[in-house]
C-alpha positions in Angstrom: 84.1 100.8 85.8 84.9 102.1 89.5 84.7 99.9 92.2 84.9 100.5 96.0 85.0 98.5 99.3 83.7 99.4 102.7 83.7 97.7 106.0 81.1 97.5 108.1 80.8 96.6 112.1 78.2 96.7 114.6 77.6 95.7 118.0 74.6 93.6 119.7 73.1 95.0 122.5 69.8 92.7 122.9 68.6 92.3 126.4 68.1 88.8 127.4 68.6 87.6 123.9 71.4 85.2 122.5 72.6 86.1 118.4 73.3 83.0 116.8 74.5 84.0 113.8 74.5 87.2 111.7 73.2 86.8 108.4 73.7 89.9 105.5 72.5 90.9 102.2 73.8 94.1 100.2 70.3 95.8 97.8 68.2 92.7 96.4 71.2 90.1 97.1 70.6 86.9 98.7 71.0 86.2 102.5 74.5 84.8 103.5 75.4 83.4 107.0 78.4 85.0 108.5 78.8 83.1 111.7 79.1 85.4 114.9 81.6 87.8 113.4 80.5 91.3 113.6 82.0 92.8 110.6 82.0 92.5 107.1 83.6 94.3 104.1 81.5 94.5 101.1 84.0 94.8 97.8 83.1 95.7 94.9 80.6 98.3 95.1 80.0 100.4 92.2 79.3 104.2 92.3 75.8 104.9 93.6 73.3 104.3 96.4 73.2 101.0 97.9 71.3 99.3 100.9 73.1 97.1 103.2 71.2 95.1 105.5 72.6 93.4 108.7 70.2 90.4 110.4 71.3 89.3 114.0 69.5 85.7 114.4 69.2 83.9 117.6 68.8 80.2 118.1 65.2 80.3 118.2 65.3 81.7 114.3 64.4 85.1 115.9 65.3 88.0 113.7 65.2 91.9 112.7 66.4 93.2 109.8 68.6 96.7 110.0 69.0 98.6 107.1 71.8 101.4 106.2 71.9 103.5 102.8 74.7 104.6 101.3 76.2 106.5 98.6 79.1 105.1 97.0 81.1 107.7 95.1 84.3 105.5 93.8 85.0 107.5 90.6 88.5 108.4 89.8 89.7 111.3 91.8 91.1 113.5 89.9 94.3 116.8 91.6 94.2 119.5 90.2 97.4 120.1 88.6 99.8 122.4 90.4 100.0 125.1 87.8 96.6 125.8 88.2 96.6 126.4 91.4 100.0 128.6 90.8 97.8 130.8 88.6 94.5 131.0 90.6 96.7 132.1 93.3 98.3 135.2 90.7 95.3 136.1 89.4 94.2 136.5 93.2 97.1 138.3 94.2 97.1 141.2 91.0 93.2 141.4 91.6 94.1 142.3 95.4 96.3 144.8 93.8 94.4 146.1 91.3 91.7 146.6 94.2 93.9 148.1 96.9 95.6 150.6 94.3 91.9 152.1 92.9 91.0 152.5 96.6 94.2 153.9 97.6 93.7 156.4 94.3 90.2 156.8 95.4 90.8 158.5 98.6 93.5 160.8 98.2 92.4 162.5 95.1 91.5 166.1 96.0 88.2 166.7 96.7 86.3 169.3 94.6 83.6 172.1 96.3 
């Protein structure tokens, strides 16, 4: 199984208000106290949506929850091989051709009345 990690950082920008501590939780986790940092990397994640929810608390044990969605997509990336795209890039150019030669045929061939 494919798993991912992504970072997350915010800023406060309460008016008149203190943040004690951050507190986050990733879908129907638990809680955890991060201190005052303002970043965290979740690791881990496997492929699909996920909620991750950030909770500034002051000293008072004031809080509001903020909530993000997001699709993780982790699966194994796959390049397409290189002779592939040599031959897309052949076909292309005989199609152009092909087309360029009919039309060119098209209009010069002697018009009947």
């Amino acid at each position: 199984m494919n798993s991912a990690s992504l970072q997350l950082s915010w800023r406060t920008t309460n008016a008149g208000t203190t943040t004690d501590h951050y507190e986050i939780k990733l879908d129907n986790g638990v809680w955890t106290n991060i201190g005052t940092q303002t970043q965290y990397t979740f690791n881990g994640l496997t492929d699909g949506n996920h909620t991750f929810n950030i909770k500034p608390v002051s000293a008072e044990g004031v809080s509001q929850t903020y909530s993000i969605i997001v699709v993780i997509a982790a699966g194994t990336e796959q390049a397409v091989p290189l002779m592939y795209v040599g031959l897309a890039v052949v076909v292309i150019a005989v199609a152009t051709t092909v087309v360029l030669l009919v039309l060119k045929f098209v209009r010069n061939r002697p018009k009947f009345q």
